[in-house]
C-alpha positions as CSV (number, residue, x, y, z in Angstrom):
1,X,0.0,0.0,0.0
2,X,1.5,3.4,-1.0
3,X,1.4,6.4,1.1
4,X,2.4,10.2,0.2
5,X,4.2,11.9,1.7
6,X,1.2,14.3,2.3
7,X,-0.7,11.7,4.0
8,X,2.2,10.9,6.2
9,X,2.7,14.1,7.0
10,X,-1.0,14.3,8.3
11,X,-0.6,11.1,9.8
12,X,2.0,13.2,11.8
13,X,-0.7,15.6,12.5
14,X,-3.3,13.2,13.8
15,X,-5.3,14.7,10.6
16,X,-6.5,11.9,8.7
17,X,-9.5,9.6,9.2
18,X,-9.0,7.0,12.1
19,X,-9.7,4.5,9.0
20,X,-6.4,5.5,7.4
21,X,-4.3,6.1,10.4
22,X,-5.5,2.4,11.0
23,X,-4.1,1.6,7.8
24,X,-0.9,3.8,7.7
25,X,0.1,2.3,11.5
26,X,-0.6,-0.9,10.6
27,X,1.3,-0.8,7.1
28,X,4.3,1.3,9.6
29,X,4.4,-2.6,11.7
30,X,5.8,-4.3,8.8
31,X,7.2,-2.0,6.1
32,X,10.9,-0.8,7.4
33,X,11.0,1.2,4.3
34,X,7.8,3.2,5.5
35,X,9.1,3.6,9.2
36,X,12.4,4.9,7.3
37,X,10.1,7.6,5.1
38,X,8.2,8.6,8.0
39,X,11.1,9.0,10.5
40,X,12.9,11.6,7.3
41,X,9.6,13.5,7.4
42,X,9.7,13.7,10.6
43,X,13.6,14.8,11.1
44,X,12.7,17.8,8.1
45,X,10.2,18.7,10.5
46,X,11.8,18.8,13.5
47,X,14.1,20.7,11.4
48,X,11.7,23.6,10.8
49,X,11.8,23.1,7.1
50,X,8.1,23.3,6.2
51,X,6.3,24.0,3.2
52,X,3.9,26.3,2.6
53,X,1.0,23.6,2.2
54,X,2.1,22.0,5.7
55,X,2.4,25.8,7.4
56,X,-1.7,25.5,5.5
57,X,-2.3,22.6,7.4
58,X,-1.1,23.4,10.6
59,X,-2.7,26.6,11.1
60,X,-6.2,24.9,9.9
61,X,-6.6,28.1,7.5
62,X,-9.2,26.1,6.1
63,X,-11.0,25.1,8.8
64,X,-14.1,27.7,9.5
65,X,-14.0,29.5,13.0
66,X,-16.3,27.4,15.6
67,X,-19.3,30.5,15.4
68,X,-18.9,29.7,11.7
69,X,-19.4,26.0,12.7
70,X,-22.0,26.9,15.4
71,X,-24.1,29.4,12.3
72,X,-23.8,26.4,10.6
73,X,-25.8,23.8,13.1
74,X,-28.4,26.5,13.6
75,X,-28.9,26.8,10.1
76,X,-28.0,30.0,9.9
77,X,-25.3,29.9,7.4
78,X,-25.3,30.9,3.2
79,X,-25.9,28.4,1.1
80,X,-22.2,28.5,-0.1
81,X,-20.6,28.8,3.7
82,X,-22.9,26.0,4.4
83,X,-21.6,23.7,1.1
84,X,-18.3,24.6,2.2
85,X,-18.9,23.3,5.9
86,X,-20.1,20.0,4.7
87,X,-17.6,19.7,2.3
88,X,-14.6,20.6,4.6
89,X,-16.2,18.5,7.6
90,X,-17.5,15.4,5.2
91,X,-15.5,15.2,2.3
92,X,-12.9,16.3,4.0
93,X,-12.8,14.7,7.2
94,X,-11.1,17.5,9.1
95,X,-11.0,15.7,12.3
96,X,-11.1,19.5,14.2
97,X,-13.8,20.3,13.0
98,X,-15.9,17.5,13.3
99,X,-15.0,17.3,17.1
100,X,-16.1,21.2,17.2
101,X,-19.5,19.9,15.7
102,X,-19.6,17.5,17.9
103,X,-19.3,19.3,21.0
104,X,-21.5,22.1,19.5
105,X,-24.3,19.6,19.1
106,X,-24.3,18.0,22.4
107,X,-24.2,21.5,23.8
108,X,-27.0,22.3,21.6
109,X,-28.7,19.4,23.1
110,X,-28.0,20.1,26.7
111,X,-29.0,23.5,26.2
112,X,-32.6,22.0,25.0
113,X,-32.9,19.7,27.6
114,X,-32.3,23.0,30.1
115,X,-34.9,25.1,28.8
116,X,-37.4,21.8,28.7
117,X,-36.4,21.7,32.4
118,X,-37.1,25.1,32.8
119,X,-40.4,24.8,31.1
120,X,-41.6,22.5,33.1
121,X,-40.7,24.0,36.2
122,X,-42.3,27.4,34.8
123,X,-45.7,25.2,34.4
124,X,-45.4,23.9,37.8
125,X,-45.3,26.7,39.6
126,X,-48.3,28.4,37.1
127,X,-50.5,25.1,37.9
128,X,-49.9,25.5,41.4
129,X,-50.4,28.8,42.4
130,X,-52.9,29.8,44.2
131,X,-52.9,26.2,45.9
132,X,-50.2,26.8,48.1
133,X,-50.4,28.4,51.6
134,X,-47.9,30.5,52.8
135,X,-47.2,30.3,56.3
């Protein structure tokens, strides 16, 4: 199985799918001249040589800002920010930004499950009142 040196260097970065950095670590167990590749790309990095692509990378230029990525859960986005979301997070597979949308949506959902709480409580206290003595 061939890897470039692109998808190594991401594979560095803990960027790629956990499918392929299944595949690359398990190709790394048996394939000295891999291990060999990835510890040169690794030395040039250490290095501070980078190219402009990995300086790309590494900042996560691409990646949209998390109230981009919160607009985008709410629906709240363009249609072409929106394309570009579920490109970047789908297609793509940036692994950052899917965590961000993660977290997003289970703070979406605790945020629901607050106000239902709150609701309730709200309706509680309207059903009651006048029922209740104060003492």
């Amino acid at each position: 199985m061939l890897f470039s040196d692109q998808e190594l260097e991401s594979y560095l970065d803990e960027a790629l799918s956990a499918d392929r950095m299944a595949e690359i670590e398990a190709a790394l167990r048996t394939d000295s001249a891999l291990s060999e590749r990835l510890a040169r790309i690794n030395v040039r990095r250490d290095a501070g040589e980078h190219t402009l692509g990995e300086i790309w990378r590494l900042a996560r230029a691409s990646c949209p800002s998390r109230d981009e990525l919160g607009s985008f859960l709410l629906g709240a986005l363009g249609a072409e920010e929106a394309d570009y979301v579920e490109f970047h997070a789908g297609e793509v597979g940036c692994r950052y930004c899917q965590a961000s949308l993660d977290d997003l949506k289970s703070r979406q959902g605790e945020a629901v499950a607050a106000g239902e709480a709150e609701t309730r409580r709200r309706k509680y206290s309207q059903s009651s009142a006048g029922y209740l003595r104060r003492d």
